[in-house]
Structures are given as structure tokens and as C-alpha cells.
Backbone bond lengths (Angstrom), bond angles and torsions (degrees), N, CA, C in turn:
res aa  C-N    CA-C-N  psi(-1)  N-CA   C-N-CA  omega(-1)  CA-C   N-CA-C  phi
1 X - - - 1.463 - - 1.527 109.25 -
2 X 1.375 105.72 127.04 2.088 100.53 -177.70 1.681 91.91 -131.27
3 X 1.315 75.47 127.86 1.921 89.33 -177.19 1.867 102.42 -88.90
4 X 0.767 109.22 139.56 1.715 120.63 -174.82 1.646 111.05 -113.46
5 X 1.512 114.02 -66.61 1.559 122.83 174.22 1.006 108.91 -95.66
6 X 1.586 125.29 150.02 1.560 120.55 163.75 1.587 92.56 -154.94
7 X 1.797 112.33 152.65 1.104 96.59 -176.70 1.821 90.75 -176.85
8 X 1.793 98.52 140.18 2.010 88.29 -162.10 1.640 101.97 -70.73
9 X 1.149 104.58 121.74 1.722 108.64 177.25 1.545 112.03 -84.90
10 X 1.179 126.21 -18.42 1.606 134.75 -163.94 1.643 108.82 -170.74
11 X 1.713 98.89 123.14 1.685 111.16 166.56 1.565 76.62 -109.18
12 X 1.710 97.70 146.46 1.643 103.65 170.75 1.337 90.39 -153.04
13 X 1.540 105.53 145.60 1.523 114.64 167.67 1.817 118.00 -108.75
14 X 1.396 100.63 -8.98 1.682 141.23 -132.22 1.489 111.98 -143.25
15 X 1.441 124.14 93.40 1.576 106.98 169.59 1.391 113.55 -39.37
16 X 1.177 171.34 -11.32 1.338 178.28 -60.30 1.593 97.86 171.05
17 X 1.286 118.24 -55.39 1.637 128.95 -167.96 1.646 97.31 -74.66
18 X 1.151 131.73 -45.02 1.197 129.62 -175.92 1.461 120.57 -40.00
19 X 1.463 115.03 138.81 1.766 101.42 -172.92 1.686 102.00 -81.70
20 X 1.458 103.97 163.17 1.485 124.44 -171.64 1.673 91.03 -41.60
21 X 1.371 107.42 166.46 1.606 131.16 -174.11 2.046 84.61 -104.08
22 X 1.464 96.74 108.53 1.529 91.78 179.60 1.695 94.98 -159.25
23 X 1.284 123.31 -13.32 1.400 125.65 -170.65 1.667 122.74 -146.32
24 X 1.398 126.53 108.30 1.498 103.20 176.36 1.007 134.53 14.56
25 X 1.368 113.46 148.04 1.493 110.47 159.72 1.554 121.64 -154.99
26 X 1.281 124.88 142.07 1.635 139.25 173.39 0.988 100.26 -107.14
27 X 1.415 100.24 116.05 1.951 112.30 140.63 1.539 121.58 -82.15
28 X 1.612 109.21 146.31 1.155 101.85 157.64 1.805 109.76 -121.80
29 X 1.187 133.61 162.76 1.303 153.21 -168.26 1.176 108.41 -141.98
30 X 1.448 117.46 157.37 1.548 125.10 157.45 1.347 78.10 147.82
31 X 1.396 100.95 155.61 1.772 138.53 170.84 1.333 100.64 -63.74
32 X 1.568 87.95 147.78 1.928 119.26 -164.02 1.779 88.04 -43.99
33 X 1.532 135.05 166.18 0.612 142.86 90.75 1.574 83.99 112.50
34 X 1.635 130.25 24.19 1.265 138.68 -178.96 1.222 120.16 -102.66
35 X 1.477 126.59 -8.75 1.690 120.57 167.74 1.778 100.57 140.33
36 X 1.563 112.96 -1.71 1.514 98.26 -153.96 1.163 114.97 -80.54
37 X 1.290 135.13 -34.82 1.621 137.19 171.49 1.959 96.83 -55.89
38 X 1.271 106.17 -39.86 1.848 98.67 -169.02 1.736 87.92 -71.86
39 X 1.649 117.90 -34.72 1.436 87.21 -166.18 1.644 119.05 -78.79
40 X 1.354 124.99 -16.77 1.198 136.60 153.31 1.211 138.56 -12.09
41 X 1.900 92.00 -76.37 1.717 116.09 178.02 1.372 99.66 -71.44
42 X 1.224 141.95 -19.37 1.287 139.69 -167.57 1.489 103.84 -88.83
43 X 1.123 116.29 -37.76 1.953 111.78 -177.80 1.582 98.56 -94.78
44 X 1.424 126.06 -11.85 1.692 125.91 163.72 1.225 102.67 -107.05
45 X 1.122 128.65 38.37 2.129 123.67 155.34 1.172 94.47 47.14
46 X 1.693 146.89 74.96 1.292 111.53 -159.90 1.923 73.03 -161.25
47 X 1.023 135.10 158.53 1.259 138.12 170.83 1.661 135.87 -103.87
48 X 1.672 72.49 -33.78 1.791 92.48 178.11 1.550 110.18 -149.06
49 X 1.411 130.60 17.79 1.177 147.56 -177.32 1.848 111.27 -44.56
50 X 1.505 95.27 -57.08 1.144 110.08 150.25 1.394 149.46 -112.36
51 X 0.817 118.23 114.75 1.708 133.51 -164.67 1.837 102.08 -3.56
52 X 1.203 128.48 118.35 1.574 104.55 155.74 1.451 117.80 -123.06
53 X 1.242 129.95 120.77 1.724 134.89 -147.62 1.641 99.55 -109.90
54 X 1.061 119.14 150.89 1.730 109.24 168.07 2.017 81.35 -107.03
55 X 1.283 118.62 14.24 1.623 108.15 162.18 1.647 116.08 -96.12
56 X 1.284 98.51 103.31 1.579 93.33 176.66 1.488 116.66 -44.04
57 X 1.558 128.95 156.47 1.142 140.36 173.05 1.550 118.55 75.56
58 X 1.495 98.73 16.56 1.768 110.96 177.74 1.385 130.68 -38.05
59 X 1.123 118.16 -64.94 1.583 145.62 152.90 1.951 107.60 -60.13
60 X 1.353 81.45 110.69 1.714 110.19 -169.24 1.690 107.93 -124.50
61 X 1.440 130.38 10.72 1.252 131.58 -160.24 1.956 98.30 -154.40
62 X 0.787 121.51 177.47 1.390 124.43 169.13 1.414 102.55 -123.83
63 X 1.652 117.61 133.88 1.294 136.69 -130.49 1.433 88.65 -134.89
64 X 1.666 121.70 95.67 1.844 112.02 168.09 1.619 108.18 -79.22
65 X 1.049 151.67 120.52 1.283 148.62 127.48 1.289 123.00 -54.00
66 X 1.757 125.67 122.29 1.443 120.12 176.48 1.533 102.42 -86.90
67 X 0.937 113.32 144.10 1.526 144.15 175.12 1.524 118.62 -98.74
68 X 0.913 116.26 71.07 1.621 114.63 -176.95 1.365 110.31 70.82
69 X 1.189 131.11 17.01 1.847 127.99 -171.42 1.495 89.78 58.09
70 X 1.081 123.58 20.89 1.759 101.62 158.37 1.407 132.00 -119.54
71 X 1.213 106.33 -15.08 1.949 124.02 -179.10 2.151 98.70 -143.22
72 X 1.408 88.04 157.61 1.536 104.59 140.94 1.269 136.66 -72.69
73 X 1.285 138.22 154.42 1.604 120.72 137.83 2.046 89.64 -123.80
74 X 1.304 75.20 109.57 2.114 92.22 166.76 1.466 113.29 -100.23
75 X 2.148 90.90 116.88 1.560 93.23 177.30 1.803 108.93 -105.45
76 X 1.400 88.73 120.91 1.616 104.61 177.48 1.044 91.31 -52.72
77 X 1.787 111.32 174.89 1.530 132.02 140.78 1.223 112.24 -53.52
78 X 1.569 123.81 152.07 1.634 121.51 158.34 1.072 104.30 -92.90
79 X 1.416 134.46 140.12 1.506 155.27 93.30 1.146 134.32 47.61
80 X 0.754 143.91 171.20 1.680 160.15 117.41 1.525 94.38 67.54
81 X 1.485 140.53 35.29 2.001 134.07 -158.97 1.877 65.77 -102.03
82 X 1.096 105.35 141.66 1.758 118.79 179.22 1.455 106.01 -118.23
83 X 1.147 126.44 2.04 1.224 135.15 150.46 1.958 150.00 -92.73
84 X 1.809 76.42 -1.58 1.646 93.53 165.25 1.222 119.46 -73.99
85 X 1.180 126.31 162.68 1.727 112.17 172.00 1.487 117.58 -70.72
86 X 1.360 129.71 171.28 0.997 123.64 -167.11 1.846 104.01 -73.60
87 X 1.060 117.02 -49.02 1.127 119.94 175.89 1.602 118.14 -42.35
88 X 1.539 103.21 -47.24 1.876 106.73 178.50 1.729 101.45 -46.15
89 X 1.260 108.90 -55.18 1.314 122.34 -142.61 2.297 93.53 -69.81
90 X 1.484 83.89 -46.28 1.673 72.54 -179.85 1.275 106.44 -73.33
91 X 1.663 137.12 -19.80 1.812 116.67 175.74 1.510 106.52 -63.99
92 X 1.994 126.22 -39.32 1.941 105.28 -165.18 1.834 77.04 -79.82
93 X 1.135 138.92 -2.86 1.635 112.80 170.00 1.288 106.34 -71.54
94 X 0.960 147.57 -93.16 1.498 149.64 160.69 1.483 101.87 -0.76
95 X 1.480 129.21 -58.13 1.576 139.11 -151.67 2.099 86.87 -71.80
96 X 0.795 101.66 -37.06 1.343 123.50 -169.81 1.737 112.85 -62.30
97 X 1.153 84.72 -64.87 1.633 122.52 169.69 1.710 117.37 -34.71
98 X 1.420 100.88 -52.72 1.410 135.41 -160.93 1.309 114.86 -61.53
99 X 1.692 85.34 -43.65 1.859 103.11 -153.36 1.799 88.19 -97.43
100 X 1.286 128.24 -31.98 1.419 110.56 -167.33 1.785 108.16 -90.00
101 X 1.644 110.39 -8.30 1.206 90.01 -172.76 1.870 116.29 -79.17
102 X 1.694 110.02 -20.20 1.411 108.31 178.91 1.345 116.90 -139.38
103 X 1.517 97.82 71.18 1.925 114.06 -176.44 1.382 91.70 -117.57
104 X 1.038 115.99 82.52 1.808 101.74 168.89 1.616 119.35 -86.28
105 X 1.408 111.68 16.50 1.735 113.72 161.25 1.653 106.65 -110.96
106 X 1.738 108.68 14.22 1.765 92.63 175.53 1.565 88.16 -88.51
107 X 1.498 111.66 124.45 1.148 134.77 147.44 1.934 118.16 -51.51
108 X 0.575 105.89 -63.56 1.742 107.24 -175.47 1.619 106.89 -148.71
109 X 1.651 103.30 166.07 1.835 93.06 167.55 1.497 86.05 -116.48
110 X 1.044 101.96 174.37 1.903 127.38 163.21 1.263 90.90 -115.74
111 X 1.643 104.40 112.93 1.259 116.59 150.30 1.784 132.70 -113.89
112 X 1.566 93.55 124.15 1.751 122.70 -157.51 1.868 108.88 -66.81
113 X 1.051 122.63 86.06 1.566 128.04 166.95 1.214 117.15 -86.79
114 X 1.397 107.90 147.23 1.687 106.95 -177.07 1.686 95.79 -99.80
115 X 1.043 144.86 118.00 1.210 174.49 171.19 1.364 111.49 -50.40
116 X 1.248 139.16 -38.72 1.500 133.33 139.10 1.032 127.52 -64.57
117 X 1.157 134.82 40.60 1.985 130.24 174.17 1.494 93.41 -178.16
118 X 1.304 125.96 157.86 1.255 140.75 -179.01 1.418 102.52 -69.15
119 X 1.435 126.63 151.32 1.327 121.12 121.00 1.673 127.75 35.69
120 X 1.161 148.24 80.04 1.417 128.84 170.53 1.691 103.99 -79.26
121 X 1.655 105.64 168.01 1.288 111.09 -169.09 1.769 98.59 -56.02
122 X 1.822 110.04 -56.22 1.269 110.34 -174.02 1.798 123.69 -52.23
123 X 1.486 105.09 2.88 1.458 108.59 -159.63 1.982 86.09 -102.11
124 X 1.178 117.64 -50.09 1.398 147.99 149.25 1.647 101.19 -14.00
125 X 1.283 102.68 -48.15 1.809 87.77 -148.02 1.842 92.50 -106.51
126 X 1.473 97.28 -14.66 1.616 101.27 174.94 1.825 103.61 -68.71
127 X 1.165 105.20 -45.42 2.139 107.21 -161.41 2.292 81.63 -75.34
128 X 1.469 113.40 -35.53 1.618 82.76 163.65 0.968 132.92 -42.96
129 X 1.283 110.84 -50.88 1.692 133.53 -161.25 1.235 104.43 -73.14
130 X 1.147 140.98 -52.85 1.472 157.42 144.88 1.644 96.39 3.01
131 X 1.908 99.73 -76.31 1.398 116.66 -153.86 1.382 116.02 -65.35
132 X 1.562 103.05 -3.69 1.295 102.93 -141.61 1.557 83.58 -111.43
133 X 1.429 133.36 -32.76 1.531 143.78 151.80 1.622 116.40 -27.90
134 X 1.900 101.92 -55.40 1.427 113.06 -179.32 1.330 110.13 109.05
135 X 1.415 118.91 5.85 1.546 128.22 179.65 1.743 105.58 -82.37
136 X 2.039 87.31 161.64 1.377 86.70 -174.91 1.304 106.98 -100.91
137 X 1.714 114.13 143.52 1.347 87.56 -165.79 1.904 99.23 -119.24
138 X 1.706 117.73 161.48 1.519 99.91 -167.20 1.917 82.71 -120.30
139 X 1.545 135.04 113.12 1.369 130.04 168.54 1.779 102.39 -53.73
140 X 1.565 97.09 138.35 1.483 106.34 158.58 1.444 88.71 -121.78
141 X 1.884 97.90 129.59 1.832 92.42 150.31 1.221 107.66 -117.10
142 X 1.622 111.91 138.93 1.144 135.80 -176.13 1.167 111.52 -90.73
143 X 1.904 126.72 154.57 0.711 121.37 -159.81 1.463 155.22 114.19
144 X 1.559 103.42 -46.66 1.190 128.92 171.23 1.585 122.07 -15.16
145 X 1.150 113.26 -48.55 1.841 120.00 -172.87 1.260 93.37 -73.03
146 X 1.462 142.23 7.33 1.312 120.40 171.30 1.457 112.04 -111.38
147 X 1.786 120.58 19.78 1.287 127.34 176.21 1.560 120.82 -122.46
148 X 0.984 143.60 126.88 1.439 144.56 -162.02 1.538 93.51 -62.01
149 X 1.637 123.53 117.58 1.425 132.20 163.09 1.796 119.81 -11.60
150 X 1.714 119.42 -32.05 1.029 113.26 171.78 1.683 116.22 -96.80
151 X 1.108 113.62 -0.47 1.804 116.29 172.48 1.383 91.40 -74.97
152 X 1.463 136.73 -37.98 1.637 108.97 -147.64 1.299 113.96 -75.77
153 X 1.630 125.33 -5.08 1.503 117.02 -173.25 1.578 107.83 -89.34
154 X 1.631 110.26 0.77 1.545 116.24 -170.26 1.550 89.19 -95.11
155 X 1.591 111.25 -58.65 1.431 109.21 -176.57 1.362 115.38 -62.52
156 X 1.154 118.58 -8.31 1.924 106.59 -172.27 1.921 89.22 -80.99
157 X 1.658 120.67 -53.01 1.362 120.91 -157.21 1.848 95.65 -89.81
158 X 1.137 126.12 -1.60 1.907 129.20 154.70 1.442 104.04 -42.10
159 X 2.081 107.80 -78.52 0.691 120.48 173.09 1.825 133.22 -62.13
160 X 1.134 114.42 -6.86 1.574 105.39 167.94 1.192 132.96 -94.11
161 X 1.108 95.13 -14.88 1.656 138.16 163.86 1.724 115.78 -59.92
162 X 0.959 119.69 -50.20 2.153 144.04 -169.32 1.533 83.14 -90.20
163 X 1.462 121.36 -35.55 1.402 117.85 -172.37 1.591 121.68 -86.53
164 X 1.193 123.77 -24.90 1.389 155.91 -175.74 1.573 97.77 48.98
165 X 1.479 108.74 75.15 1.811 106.26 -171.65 1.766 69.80 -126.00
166 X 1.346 99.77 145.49 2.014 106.56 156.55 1.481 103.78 -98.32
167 X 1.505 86.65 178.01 1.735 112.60 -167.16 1.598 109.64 -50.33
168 X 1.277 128.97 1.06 1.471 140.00 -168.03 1.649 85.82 -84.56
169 X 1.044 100.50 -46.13 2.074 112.54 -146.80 1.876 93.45 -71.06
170 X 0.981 124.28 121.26 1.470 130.76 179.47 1.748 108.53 -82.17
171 X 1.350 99.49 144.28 1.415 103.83 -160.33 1.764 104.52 -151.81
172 X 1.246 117.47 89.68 1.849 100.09 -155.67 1.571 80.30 -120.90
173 X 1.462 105.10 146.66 1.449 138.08 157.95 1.654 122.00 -51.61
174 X 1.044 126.97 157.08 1.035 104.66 -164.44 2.068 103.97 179.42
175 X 1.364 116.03 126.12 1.509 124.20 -146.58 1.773 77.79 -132.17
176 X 1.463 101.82 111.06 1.910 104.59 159.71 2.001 100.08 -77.21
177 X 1.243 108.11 6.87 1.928 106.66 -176.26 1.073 69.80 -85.63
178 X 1.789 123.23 -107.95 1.355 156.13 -85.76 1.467 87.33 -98.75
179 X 1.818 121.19 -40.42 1.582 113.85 -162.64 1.621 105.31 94.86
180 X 1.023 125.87 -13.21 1.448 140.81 -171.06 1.533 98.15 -58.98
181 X 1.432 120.26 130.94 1.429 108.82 -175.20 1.896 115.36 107.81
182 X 1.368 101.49 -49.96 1.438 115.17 -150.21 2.156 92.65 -79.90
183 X 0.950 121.28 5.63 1.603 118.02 -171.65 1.584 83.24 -103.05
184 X 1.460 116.41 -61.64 1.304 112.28 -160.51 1.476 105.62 -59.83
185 X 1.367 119.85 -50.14 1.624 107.48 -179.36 0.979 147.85 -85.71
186 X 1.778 109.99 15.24 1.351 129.11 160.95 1.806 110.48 -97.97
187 X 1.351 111.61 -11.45 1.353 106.40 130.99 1.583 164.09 -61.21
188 X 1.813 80.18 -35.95 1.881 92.38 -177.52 2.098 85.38 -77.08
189 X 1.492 121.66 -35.88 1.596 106.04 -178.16 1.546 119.12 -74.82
190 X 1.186 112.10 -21.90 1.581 106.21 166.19 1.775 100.46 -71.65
191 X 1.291 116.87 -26.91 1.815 78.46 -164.88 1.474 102.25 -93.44
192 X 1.440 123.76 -15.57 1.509 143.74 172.12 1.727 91.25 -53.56
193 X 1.231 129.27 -65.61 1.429 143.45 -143.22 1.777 96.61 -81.17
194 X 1.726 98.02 -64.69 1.452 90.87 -175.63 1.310 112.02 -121.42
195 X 1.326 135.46 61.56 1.069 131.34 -172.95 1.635 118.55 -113.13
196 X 1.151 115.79 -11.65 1.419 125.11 133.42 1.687 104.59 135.30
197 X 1.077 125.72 -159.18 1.504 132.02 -153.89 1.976 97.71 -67.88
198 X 1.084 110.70 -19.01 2.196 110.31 -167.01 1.838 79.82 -81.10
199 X 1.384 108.19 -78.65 1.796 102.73 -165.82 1.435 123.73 -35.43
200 X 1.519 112.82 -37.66 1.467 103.70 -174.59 1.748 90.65 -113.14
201 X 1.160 127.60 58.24 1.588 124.36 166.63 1.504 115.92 -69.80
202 X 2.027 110.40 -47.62 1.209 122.87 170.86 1.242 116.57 -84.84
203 X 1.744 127.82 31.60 1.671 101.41 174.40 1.759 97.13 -95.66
């Protein structure tokens, strides 16, 4: 898959703001301050396309990116920032909430793990929430260049493990440095996205 145009089609706070249901769509997820604006600009050639903050809880709106005029990539809020007020944290829950219960063109989410540490509860209760929608979901763990080449086969099966997904459930590594990661998972979403009437039978 080679992305050519990209360009923000929709800030929404509001199912109302969201653009018409007419084209695919990718979510991505993961907790404040886990790689997702770097993992973004990195699969859209893009540097700063999307916001990237060293302030957790940056992204406060849900963010459509067009993809060639043919798909989305929609960046949720992140998660789990324990320093928002309580109130922030329950509106991107709800904001969150909103958008996955009646998208019937989101194809899959990408969900963002940090790859050195297990699982957090909030990371836990998101792949529930996920399961519990019926979406497919593809793990990115982020991170990777900060683990010696022989930790990552402990941390990939740590985390699938805290996750209780089997060897079916896709789970790819993934370096906003190196780019490492970013070929394979603009593959598993092209064949998820357009791979024809068998992949999207159950959306």
C-alpha cells in the first residue's frame, strides 16, 4: 500500500462533525503519550501531519485523515493520561464510546502498545471494549528501538499473553526511529481495507 495524498478531512468532538459514512475506515487507539501521532505521520510520509506532543493527552477531538480519497485513518483520543481531570478523561471516554458504537465502515482499529511493559489495566479494558463492539483489531507495539533485538520475542508473547489473544491475533513491532514495522502494517490494512468481499464479510 503507498499513500500519495493525505489531508485532515474532519476534527469532530460530536458524531454530527464526522464526515458522511461513504469510505473505509481505521482507527487507531493507545494511551496518551504511546507513539500514535509518530505512528501516523510515519505510514502517511508526513512529519507533522499529525500533532506529536511529548504532552500526554494531546489529541482531544477525533482526527479523520483522507487517505488517497479512498479510506480514513481516525485518530482517537489516548487513554489512560492520569493527570487530566476526571471530567476530561470521562468526555474522550464517551468521545470514544460514540464513534465505535455506530461506524459500520470502521474496518479494524490499530491498537498502540508500548512494548516494554505489559499491558496496563486501561490498555486491558480498551482490547475489552474493542471485543465487546466485534471489531477486528491489528496490535501495534510501539517502541521497539528501545529494546535489545533479542528482548522483542519475550515482549511480543509478555504482551499476548496479559492480552489473552492466540497466535491468530496479529501483533507487529514497530520503531517511529527506524520505520521498522511500518511496511508490514500498511499491508495487514490494505488487505483488511481492500482485500475484497471474504475480509470484510463480518463488518
Amino acid at each position: 500500500m503507498k499513500i500519495l495524498n493525505v489531508e485532515l478531512a474532519a476534527v469532530a468532538a460530536v458524531p454530527k462533525q464526522y464526515p458522511e459514512i461513504t469510505l473505509p475506515e481505521m482507527a487507531f487507539v493507545g494511551r496518551s503519550n504511546v507513539g500514535k501521532s509518530s505512528l501516523i505521520n510515519a505510514l502517511i510520509n508526513r512529519r507533522a501531519l499529525a500533532r506529536v506532543s511529548q504532552n500526554p493527552g494531546k489529541t482531544r477531538t477525533i482526527n479523520f485523515y483522507s487517505i488517497d480519497a479512498k479510506m480514513y485513518f481516525v485518530d482517537l483520543p489516548g487513554y489512560g493520561y492520569a493527570k487530566a481531570p476526571k471530567t476530561e478523561r470521562e468526555k474522550w471516554g464517551e468521545m470514544i464510546d460514540k464513534y465505535l458504537y455506530d461506524r459500520p465502515n470502521l474496518r479494524a482499529i490499530v491498537h498502540l502498545i508500548d512494548i516494554r511493559h505489559e499491558p496496563s489495566k486501561q490498555d486491558i479494558q480498551m482490547h475489552e471494549w474493542m471485543k465487546h463492539y466485534g471489531y477486528n483489531t491489528i496490535f501495534v507495539l510501539t517502541k521497539m528501538d528501545k529494546l535489545n533485538r533479542s528482548q522483542i520475542p519475550k515482549h511480543v508473547k509478555m504482551i499476548r499473553t496479559a492480552l489473552g489473544v492466540g497466535t491468530d491475533a496479529t501483533l507487529i513491532p514497530f520503531s517511529s526511529e527506524t520505520k521498522q514495522g511500518k511496511d508490514e502494517l500498511l499491508a495487514v490494512i490494505e488487505k483488511i481495507t481492500f482485500g475484497g468481499a471474504e475480509d470484510n464479510a463480518n463488518d
